[in-house]
N, C-alpha and C positions, 0 to 999 in steps of 0.2 A: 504494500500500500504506500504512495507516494502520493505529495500534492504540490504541485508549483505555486508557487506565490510570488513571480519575477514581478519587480518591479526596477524602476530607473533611481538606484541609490541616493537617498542627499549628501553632498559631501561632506564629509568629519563622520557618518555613519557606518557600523559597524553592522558586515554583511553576516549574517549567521542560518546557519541551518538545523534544523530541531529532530535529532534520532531519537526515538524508543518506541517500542512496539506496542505499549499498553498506550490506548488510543486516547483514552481519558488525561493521563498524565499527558503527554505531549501538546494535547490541545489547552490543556494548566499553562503548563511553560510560554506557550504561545501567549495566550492571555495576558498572563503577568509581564513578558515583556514587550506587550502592545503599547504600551503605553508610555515606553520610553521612548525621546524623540532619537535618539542617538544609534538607536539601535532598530536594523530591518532585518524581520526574518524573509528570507528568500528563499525558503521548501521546506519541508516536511519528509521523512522517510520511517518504514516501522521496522527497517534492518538493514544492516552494512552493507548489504550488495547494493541497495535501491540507496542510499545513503554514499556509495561514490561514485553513482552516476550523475547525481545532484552536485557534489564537488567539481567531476567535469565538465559540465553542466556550464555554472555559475561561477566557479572557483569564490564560495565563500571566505571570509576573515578568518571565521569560528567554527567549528563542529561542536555543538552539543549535544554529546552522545553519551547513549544508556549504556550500560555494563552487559548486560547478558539479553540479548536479543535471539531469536531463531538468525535461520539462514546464515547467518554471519555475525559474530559476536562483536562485542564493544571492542577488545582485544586486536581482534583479524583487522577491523576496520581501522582501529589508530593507526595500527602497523601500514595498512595500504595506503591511507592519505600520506602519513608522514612521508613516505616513501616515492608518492608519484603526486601530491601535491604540498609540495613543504612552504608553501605561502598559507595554506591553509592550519590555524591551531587548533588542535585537538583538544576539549575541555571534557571530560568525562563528570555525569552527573546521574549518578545511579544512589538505591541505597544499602550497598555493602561496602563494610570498610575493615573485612578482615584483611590481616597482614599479607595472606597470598593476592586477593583481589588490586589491593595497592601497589606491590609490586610489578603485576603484570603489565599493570595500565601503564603508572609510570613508565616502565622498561619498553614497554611499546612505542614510548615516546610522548606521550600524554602530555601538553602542557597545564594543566592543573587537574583536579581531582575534586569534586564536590558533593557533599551528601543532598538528598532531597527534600532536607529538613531547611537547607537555608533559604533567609528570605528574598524578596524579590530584590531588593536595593542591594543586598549579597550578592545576588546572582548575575544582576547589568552591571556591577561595578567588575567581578570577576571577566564576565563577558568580554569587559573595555581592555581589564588588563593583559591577559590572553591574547587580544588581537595588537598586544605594543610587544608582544613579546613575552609579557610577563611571566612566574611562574604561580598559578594561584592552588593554594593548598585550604582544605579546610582545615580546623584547629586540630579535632579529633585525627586528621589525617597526618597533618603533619607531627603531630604527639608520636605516632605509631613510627612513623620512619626515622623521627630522630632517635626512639628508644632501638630500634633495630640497628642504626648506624651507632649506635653506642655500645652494640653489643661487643665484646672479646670476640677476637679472631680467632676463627674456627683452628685448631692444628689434628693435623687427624693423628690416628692411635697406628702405633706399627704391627704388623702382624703379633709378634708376641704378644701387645699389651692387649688385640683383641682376643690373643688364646687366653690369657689371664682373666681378663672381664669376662671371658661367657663360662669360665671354671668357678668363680663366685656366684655367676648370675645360676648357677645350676648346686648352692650353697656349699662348695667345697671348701677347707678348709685351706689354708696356706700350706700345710704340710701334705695334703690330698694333691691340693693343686701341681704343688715338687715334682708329685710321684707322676699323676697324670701325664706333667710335662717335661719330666726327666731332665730337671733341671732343681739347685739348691734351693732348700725354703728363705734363705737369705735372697737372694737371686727375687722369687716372686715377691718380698717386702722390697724390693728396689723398684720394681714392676708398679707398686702397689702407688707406691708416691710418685712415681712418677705420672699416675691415672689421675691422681687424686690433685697433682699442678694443671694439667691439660684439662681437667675438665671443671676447676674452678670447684673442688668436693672437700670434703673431709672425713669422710666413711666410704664401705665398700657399697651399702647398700644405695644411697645416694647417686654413687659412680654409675653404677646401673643404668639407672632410674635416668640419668640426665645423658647417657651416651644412646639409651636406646630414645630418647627425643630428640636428639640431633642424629639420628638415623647413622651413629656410629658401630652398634649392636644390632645384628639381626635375628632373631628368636626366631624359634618355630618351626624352622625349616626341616 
């Protein structure tokens, strides 16, 4: 579902086009930024394929675009305007803001990120700034990626310290573990602290707990 709405821009006005598939909301968005003089919407689309033929089209300012649409996701379509139309910004305005969702958009190339909670004077202003360039983040959004880039650098465990970790994860003891691994029980307490630096821990069971969340330990198999 697509709908043109070309008109002849006034100058200082910010071209934008409105993605997301739920018809209700879209026609929201549209609404609320009718009434800015600053800002003209120029199409409508309910998914990324019909969403960059509208970019070719008109070569809008702005793409405001949903996160998870059919046909073609928020994702696909950042990645293809950025790519084949890079005068055009990409604002993604959906509303998930877990850590994976975040990531993807940014890395697609995203230039800002907005939840659906914000209000319309939020939304024309992020609109304007997106089309100078800018990068617009919502609060909650940008909280989540400062606390990820603040995170400690990952260092992965070496084969032995993963023999070590899955001899505890299976509750062997350090002198079990020796035997299993035909190696001194002095030898696996060196092993032990050295799990226990890497992975920011101070017990075995903890060590576990936080290497199989960092998809350092694989159970089960």
């Amino acid at each position: 579902m697509t709908g043109d709405l070309t008109q002849h821009p006034t100058s200082g006005t910010v071209r934008v086009i409105v993605v997301d598939d739920h018809t209700v909301m879209r026609a929201g968005v549209v609404a609320l930024l009718a009434a800015d003089p600053d800002i003209e919407i120029v199409g409508e689309a309910a998914d990324g394929r019909a969403a960059l033929e509208l970019v070719g089209r008109h070569a809008p300012d702005v793409a405001l675009v949903d996160l998870r649409m059919p046909v073609m996701d928020g994702v696909a379509t950042t990645t293809a305007i950025v790519a084949g139309h890079p005068r055009t910004r990409v604002l993604i305005l959906t509303t998930y803001d877990t850590d994976a969702d975040i990531e993807r958009g940014v890395e697609a190339g995203a230039i800002g990120y907005l939840l659906k909670d914000t209000t319309r004077e939020q939304l024309a202003d992020a609109i304007r700034a997106a089309a100078r360039g800018e990068t617009v983040l919502a609060p909650r959004v940008a909280e989540k990626l400062v606390a990820k880039m603040r995170q400690p650098v990952q260092v992965p465990l070496t084969a032995r310290e993963t023999d070590v970790l899955n001899a505890v994860a299976d509750g062997l003891s350090n002198a079990e573990i020796g035997r299993r691994l035909v190696i001194a029980e002095a030898t696996v307490k060196t092993h032990l602290l050295r799990l226990y630096a890497k992975l920011d821990v101070n017990d075995r069971t903890r060590a576990v707990v936080v290497a199989l969340e960092r998809g350092l330990l694989q159970r089960g198999r």
